[in-house]
C-alpha positions in Angstrom: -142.8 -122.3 134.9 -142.8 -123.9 131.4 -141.3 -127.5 131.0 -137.8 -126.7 128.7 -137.0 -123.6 131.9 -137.4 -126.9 134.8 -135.4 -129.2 132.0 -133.1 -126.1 131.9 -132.4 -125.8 135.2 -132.2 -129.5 135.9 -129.0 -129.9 133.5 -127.7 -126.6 134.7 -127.8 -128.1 138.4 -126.3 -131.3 136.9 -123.5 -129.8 135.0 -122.2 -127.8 138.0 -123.0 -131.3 140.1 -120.4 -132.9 137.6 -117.7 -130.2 138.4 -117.7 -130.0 141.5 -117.0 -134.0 142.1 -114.5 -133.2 139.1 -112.9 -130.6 141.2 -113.1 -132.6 144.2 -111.7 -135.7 142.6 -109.0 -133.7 140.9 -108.0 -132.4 144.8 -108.4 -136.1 146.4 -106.4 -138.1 143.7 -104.7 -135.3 141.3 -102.8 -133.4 143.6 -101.6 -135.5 146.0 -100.8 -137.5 143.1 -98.5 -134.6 141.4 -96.7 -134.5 144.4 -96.0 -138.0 144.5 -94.4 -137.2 141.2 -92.8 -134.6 141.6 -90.9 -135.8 144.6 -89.9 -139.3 142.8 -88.6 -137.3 139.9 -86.9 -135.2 142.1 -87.3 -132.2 140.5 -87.4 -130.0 143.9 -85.3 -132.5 146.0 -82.4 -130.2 146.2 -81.4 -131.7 149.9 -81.9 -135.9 149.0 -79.7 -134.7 145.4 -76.9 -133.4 147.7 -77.1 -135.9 150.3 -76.8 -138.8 147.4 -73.9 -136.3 145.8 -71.9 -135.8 149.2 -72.0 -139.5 150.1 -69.5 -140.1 146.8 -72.5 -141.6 144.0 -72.4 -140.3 140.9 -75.5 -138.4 141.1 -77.4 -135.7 138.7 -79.4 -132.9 139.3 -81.1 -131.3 136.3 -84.4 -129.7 137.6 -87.2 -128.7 134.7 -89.1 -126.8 137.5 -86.2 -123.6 138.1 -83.3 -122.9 136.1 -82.7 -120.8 139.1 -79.7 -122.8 140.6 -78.5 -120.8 143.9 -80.2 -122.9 146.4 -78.9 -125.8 145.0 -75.4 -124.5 144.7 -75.2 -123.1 148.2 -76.0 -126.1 149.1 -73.5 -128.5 147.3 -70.9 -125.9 148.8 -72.4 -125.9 152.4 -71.8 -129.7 152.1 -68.6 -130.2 150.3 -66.4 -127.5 151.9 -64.3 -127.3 149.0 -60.7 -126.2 149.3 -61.0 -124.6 146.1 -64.3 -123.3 144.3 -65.2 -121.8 141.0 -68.2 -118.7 140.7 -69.1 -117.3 138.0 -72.1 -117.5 135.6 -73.0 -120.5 133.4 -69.7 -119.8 131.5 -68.1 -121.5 134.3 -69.8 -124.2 134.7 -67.7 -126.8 132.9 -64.5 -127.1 135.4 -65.3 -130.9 136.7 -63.7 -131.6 140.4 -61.6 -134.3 138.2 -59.1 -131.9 137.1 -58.3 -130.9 141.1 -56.3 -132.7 143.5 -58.3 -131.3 146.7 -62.3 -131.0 147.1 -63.0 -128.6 144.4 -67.1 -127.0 144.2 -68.4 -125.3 141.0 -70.5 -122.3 142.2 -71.3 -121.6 138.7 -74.2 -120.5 137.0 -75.5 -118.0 140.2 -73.8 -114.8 139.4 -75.4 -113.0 136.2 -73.6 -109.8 137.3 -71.4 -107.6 139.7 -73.9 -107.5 142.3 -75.1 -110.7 142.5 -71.3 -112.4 142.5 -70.9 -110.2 145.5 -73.2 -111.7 147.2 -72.7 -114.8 146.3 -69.1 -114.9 147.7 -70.7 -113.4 150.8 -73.5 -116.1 151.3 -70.4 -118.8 150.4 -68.0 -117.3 153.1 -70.9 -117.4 155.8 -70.9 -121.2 155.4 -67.3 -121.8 154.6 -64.2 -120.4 154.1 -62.1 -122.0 150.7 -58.0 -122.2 150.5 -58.6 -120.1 147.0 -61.2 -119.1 144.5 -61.6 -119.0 140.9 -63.6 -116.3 139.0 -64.6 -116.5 135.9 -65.6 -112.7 134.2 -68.5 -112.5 131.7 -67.5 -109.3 129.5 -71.6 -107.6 130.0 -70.9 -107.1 133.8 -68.8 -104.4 133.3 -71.6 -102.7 130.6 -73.7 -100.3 132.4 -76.7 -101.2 130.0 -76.4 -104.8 131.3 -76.3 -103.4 134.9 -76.5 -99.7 136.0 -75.5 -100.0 139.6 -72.5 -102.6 140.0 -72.8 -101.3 143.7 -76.0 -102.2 144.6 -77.2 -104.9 147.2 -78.5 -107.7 145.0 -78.9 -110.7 147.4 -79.0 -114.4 145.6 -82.2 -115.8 144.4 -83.6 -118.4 146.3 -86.7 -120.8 147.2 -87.0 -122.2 143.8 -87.4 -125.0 144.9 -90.5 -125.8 146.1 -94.4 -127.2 146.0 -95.9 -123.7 145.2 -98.7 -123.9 143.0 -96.9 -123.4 139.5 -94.3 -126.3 140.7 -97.5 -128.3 140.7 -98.9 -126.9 137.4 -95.4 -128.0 135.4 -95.7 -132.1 135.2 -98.9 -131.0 133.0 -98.4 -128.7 131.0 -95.2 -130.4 130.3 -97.3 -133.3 129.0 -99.5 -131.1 127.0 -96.6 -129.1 125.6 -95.1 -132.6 124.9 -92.1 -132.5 126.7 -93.0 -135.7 128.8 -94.9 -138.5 127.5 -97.8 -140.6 129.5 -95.2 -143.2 130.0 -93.4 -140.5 131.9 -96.4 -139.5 133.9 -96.6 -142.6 135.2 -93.6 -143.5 135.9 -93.7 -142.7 139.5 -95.8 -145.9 139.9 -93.1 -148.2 138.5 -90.0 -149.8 139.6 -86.7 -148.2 138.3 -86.2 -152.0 136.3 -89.6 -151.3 134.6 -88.7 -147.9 133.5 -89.8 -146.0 136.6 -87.7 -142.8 137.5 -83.8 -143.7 138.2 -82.7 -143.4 141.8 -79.4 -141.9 140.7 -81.1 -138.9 138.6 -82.5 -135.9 140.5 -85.3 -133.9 137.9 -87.0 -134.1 135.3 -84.2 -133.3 132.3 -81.7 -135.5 134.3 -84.2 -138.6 134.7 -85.1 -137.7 130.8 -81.4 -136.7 129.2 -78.6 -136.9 131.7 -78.7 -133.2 131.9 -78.0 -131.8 135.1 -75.4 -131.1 138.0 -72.7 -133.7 139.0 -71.5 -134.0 142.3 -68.9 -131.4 141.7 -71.5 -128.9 140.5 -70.0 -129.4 136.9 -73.0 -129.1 134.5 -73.4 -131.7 131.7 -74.8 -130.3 128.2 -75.7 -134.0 127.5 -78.8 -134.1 125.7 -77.9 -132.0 122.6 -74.0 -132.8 122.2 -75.2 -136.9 122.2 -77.5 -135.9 119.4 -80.6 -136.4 121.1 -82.2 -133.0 120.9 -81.5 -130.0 118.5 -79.0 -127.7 119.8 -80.5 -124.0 120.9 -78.2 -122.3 119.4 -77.3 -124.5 116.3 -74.6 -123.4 114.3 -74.6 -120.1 117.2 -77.2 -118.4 114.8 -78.9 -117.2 118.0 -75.6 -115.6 119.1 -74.4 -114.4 116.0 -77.7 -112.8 115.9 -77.3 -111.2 119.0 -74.1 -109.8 117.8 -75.6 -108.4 114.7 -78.7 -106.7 116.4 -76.6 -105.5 119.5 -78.7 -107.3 121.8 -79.1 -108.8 125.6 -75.3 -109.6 126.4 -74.5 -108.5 123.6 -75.4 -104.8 123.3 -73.3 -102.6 122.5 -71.5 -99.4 124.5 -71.0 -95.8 123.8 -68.1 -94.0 125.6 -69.4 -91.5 128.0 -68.2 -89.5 130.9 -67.5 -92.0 133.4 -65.1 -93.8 131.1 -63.0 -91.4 129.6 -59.9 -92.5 132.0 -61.1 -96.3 131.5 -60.7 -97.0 127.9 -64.3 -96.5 127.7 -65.0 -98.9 130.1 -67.4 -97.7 133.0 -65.3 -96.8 135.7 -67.9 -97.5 138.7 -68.5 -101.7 137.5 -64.1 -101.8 137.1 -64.4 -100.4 140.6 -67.1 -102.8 141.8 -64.7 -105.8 140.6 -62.0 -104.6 142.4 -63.2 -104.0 145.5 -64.4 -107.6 145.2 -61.6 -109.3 144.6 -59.5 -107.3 147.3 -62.0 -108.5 149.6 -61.3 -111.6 149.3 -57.3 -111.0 148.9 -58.1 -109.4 153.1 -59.3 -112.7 153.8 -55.8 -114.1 153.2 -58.2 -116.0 149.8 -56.0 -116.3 146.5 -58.2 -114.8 143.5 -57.5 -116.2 139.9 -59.2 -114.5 137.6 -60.2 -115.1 134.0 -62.1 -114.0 131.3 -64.2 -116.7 129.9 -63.7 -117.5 126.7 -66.2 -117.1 123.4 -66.2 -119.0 120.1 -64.6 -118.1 117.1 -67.0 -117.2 114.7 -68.6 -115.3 117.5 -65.2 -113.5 118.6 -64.9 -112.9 115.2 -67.8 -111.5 114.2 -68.0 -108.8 117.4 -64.5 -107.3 115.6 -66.6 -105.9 113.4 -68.0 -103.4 116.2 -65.3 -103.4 118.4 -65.5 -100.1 119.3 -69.3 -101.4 120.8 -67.3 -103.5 122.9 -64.7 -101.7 125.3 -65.6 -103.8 127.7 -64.9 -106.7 126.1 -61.6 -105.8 124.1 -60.4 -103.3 126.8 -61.2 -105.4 129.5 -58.2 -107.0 131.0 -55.7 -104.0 130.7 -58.2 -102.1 132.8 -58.3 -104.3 135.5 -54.4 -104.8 135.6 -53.9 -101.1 136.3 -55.9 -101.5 139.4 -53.5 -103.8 140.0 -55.7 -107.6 139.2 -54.0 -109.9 136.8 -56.3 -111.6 134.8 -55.8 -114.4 132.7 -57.7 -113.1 129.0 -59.1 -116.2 127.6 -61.5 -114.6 125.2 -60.1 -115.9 122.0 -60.0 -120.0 122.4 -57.6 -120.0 119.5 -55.0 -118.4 121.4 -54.9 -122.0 124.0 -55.6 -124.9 120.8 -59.4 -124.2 121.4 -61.5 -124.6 118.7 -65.5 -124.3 117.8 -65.5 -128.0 117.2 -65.2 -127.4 121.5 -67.8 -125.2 122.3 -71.3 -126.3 123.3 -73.2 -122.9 122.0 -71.8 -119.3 120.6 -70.5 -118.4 124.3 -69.9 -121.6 126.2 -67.3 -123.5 126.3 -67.3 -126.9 126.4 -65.3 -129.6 128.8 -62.0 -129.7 126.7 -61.7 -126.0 126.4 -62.0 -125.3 129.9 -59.4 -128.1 130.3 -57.1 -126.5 128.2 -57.9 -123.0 129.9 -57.3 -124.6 133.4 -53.9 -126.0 132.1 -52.5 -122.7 131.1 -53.7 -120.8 134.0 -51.9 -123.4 135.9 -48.7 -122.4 133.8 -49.4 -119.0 134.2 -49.9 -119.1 138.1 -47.8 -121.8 140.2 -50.1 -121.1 142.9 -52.7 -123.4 141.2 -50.5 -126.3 140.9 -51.3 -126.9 144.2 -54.6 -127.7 143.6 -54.6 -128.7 139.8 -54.2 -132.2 138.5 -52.0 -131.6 135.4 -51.6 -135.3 134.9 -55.8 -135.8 134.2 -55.7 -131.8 132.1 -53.2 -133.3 129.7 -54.7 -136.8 129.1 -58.1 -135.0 128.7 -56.6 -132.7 125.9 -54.8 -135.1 124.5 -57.3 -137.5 123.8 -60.2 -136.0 123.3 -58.8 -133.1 121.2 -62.2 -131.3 119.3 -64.7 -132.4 121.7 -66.9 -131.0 124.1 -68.1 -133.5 126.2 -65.8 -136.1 127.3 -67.3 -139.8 127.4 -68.2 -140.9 130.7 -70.4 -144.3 131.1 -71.6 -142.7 134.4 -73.5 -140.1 132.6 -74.4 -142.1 129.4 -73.1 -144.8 126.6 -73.8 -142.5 123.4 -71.2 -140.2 121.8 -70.8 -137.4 121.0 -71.9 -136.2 117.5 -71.4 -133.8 115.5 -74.3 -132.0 116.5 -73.1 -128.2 115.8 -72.5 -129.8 111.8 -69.6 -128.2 111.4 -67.5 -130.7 110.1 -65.7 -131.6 113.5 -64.5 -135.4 113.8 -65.7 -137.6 117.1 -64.6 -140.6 118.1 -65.6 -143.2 120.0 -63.8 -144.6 123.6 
């Protein structure tokens, strides 16, 4: 054997020498160092987050590992018994437990269509049984091509939270993708007074941006309405693009057979709703329903195909003649509601669903059990064209104009 094949071999045997003590340092130190990390962020400590949130703090949760929020949700629920919840998807998200006068849970954000909100309910009655609901309607749950069988058994997502091998992947390629910097990697080491994680903020975007879940389940959009990140949907060009292109939620309907009696509205998902909500009604459980509201610009521009849209524009009258009374909220013009409001092309922000509370309130007596009218009007009143309203709990910036429409802010 010639001299270069034994010096060959030698750094061959060397090279794979080198990574394997890599590999074996990277298991020693590396992992169990991730999940020291992980855990002080609290980016999978769903259980310490409610604990902290039940015992009265104000506490946020606003994982980067799962923007799957059930577990966490049923959770909250499980723990506050509220006498009055909200469900719904994201859209309903920003009702805040100060606008209530009795425990009040947001459920929102874990029901993305007929199916799932069914079971949702279900999973929440098994734990505990609320005075009244809420329900907030997305329009594209009653669009077959959004969801073909409203009656099929869709149970909730859950164990998102977890130490699986991708959970463990994230605080790196988070790093590489630069969404945390090496200060923030090694933050676990420090004390909160040196910049080390905060002990009030549960995940990575909470510890990061205040953005996250308060101990009502009320979602704060801080991070982009404070100006410290670009807004997703800035100026609601992804959502006016949607519109255009007839795309995700917002794809467009033909009539066919099954909604000829309907308005051309699918007969079977109006059916699904229904039996729903008289489910609920059996349980001796008073149902107020909505429609969620959309921007302006967004409303408007989906006028220009509203014959796409039965099941937007057609919506409420169907439901009413199977007997449900719905509050329509779709235009935010028609309650003082204005873009200036609205955190993205389709949700709301704080002070619209202030407003929209206040007038389903009027509309329904029933609520002014539960509703704090006092709190709704000083809300409206004074911080008329906003969509977050200033809380030093969650942060000392502003508000900004961050959509660049023109909308005034003020300061406290």
């Amino acid at each position: 054997m010639s001299s270069d094949s034994v010096e060959y071999r030698y750094c061959l045997k060397r090279y794979f020498l080198v990574l394997l003590c890599l590999t074996l340092a990277a298991c020693v130190f590396l992992v169990p160092y991730t999940l020291w990390w992980i855990y002080r962020s609290g980016d999978v400590g769903v259980e310490r987050a409610v604990a902290a949130q039940k015992a009265g703090d104000f506490v946020l949760f606003g994982s980067g590992v799962s923007q799957d929020f059930v577990d966490y949700k049923l959770q909250l629920y499980a723990a506050s018994k509220p006498v009055i919840a909200v469900v719904g998807s994201s859209r309903v998200m920003q009702f805040r437990g100060k606008y209530f006068r009795v425990p009040f849970c947001n459920v929102g954000g874990t029901a993305g269509n007929l199916p799932v909100l069914r079971s949702t309910l279900d999973a929440m009655l098994r734990e505990h049984r609320p005075q009244a609901v809420i329900i907030g309607l997305d329009f594209w749950w009653f669009s077959p091509s959004w969801n073909a069988d409203p009656f099929k058994e869709e149970p909730p997502t859950s164990g998102s939270y977890n130490y699986g091998l991708e959970t463990l992947k994230k605080p790196w390629i988070w790093l590489l993708e630069g969404k945390i910097s090496l200060n923030e990697v090694f933050a676990s080491l420090l004390p909160e007074s040196l910049g080390g994680f905060r002990s009030d903020r549960f995940g990575i975007m909470a510890q990061q941006t205040d953005d996250g879940f308060g101990p009502d389940g009320a979602w704060y959009y801080t991070a982009e309405s404070t100006g410290q990140k670009r807004p997703f949907d800035y100026q609601f060009a992804d959502t006016l693009k949607q519109v255009t292109y007839g795309i995700k939620a917002f794809q467009r309907d033909i009539p066919s057979v099954d909604s000829s009696d309907a308005g051309d509205i699918s007969q079977s998902h109006l059916d699904a709703f229904a039996e729903i909500y008289c489910r609920l009604k059996a349980r001796g459980i008073p149902v107020f329903v909505f429609i969620a509201p959309l921007s302006s610009r967004v409303l408007d521009a989906m006028r220009t195909h509203e014959r796409g849209y039965p099941h937007l524009f057609r919506l409420r009258e169907a439901l009413q003649a199977r007997g449900i009374e719905v509050a329509d909220f779709t235009d935010p013009r028609r309650f003082a509601s204005s873009d200036c409001e609205f955190f993205d092309g389709f949700h709301g922000g704080e002070v619209t669903y202030a407003r929209l509370l206040r007038d389903m309130a009027d509309r329904w007596p029933a609520l002014l059990t539960y509703v704090d009218m006092e709190a709704l009007n000083n809300t409206i009143r004074n911080w008329k064209g906003h969509a977050l309203v200033y809380d030093e709990r969650l942060t000392t910036l502003y508000e900004t104009d961050f959509m660049n429409f023109g909308c005034p802010k003020r300061k406290p």
